[in-house]
N, C-alpha and C positions, 0 to 999 in steps of 0.2 A: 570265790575269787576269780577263778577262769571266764566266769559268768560276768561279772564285772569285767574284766579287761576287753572280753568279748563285745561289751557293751560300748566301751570307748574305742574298741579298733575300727565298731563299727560310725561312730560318731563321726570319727577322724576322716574315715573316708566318704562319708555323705558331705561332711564340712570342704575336702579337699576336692569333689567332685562341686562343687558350689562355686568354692574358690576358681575352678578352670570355667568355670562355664562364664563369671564376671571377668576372666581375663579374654575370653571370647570376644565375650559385648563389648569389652573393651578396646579390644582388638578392630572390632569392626569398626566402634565406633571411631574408632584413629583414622580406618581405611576410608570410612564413609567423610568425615572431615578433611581429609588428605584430598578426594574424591572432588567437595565441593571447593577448598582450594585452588586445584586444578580447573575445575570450572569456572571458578569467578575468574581464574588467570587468563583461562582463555579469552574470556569475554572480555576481558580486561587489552586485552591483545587483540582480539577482534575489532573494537569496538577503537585500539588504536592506528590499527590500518585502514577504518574505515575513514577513520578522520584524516588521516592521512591522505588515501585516494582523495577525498573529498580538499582535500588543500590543493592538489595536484589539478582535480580537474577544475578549481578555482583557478587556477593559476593561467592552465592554460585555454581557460574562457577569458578568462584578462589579457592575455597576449591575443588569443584572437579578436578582441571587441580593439585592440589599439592597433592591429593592422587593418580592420574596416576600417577606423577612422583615418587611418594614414592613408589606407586608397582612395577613398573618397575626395580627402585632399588633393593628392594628387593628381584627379582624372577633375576637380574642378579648376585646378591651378591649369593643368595642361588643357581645359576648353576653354578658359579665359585667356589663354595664350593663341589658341586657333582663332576665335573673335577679335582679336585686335589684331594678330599678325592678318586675318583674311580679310576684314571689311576696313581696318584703316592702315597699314602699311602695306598692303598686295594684294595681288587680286587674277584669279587666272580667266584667260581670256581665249575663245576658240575663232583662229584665222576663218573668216568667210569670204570662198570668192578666189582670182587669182590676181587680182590688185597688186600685190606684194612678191608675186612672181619674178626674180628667179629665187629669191632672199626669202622669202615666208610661202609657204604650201595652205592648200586650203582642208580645213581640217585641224592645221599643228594649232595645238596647247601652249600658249606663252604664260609668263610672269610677269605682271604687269606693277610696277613699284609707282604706290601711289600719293608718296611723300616727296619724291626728290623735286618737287617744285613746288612744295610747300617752302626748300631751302635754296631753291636758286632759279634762273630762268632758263625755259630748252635752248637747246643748241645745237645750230646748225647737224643736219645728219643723223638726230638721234629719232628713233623712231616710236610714236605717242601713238597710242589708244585716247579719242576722244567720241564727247558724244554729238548724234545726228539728229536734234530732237524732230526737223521737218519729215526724215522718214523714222522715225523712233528706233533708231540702233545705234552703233558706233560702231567705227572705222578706225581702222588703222592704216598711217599714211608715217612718210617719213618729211621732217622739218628741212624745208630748201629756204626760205625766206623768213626772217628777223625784222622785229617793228622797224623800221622805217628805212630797209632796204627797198632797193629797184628789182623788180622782178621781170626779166623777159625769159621766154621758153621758144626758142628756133628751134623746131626738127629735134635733134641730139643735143643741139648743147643747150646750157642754160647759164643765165649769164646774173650776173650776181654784182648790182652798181656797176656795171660794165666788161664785170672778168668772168669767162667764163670757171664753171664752178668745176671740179676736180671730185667726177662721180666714180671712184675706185670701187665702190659696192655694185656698179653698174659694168664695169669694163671689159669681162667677159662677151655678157650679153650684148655690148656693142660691137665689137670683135667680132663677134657672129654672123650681126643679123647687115653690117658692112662687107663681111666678106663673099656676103650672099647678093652684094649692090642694093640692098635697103636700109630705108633708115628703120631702129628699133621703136622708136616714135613715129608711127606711121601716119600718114597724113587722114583726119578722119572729119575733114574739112572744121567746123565750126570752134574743136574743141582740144587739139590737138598745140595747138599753142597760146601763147601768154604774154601780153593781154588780146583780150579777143572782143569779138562784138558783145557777148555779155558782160564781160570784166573789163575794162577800157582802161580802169589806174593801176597801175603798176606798181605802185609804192605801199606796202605793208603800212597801213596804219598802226598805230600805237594799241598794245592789248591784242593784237592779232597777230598771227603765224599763214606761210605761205605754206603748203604740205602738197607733196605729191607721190601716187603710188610709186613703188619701184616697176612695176609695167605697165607704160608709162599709155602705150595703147589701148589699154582694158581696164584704166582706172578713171573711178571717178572720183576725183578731187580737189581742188582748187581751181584748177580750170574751168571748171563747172561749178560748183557750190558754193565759191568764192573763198576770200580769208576769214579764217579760223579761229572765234575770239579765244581766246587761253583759258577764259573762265570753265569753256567745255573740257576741259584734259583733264581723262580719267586718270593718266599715269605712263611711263616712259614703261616700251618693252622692255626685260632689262632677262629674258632665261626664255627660250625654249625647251618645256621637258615631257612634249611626246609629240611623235613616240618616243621612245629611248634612243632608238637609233641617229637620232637627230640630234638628240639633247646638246646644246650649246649656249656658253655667255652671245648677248646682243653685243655688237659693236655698230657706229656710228658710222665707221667705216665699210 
């Protein structure tokens, strides 16, 4: 009987020692499934911030592909603005010479507005950039004669249908070179007045401009070159902007 119990005590614990050992496997096997769990999770999470970064830096290669295209617009809008405001409303023009002296310097950078007689006709005193095709340049000269005025030029004055003209741009430099007992118009025989043995009519045809420098000795202008058909006017100076120190609106006056 001992023999037998012996027999089952021993049974018991080979079957109980079985028993832990499948609680083992089982055991692991929970950790190992737990285990890959965690790892699908992770991947699962990896795999959703990757997509994520990857939305992000979609995004912002979309904002940047839509500010090239927005620059691009912009710097074509603003060169189709430079082309039109610089070859058909303005145009800058560099003083040559001391013609224009004591009023324009030789060197100064003007703005030359090359519309405002597409909308109206010049006017007396305003000062025009046109062109010289017999020496291939242009000049700038200021407007003293209108189609079908009388132009005479004595010494200082100039006489306008018979009145003498009111040269306020000039009054300084008259002032001056009178208080010195000369005239600023100095006498330079053939060409120093108007009309003269080249130019003999006096009277501004129709389509033409009378122009003469503001220094009235060292320019060559209508006294010389004759009148001025209109169709040559580049455009009215209308801004000096150099140097800086210079910088000012033209007046007619």
């Amino acid at each position: 009987m001992e023999q037998r119990n012996g027999n089952r005590d021993g049974s018991n614990d080979v079957r109980s020692q079985a028993d832990a050992e499948e609680a083992v496997r089982d055991s692991q096997s929970t950790h190992a499934n737990v285990d890959n769990s965690e790892s699908k999770l992770d991947d699962s999470m990896s795999k959703v911030q990757s997509d994520l970064q990857g939305d992000k830096n979609s995004v912002k290669a979309t904002r940047a592909s839509k500010e090239i295209v927005e620059w691009i617009k912009a710097l074509a809008i603003a060169g189709l603005l430079v082309f039109i405001i610089r070859w058909l409303l303005v145009s800058p023009f560099i003083v040559e010479g001391a013609s224009m002296q004591p009023n324009f310097w030789d060197r100064e950078r003007i703005i030359v507005n090359k519309v405002i007689y597409d909308i109206r006709a010049p006017k007396r005193g305003e000062v025009i950039v046109f062109h010289v095709p017999e020496e291939g340049r242009d000049f700038i000269k200021r407007v003293i004669g209108l189609p079908g005025d009388s132009i005479e030029v004595k010494g200082d004055t100039v006489l306008i249908n018979g009145e003498p003209l009111d040269e306020t741009y000039l009054a300084e430099a008259f002032e001056e070179a009178h208080a010195n007992g000369e005239l600023y118009n100095q006498d330079n025989k053939f060409y120093s007045n108007f009309p003269n043995g080249t130019f003999e009519d006096g009277v501004v045809p129709e389509g033409m401009l009378f122009v003469l420098g503001d220094n009235r000795s060292y320019s060559e202008d209508s006294r010389m070159i004759g009148y001025i058909p209109q169709d040559r006017i580049v455009g009215r100076a209308d801004l000096v902007f150099w140097p800086l120190k210079d910088f000012h609106f033209i007046s007619k006056n």
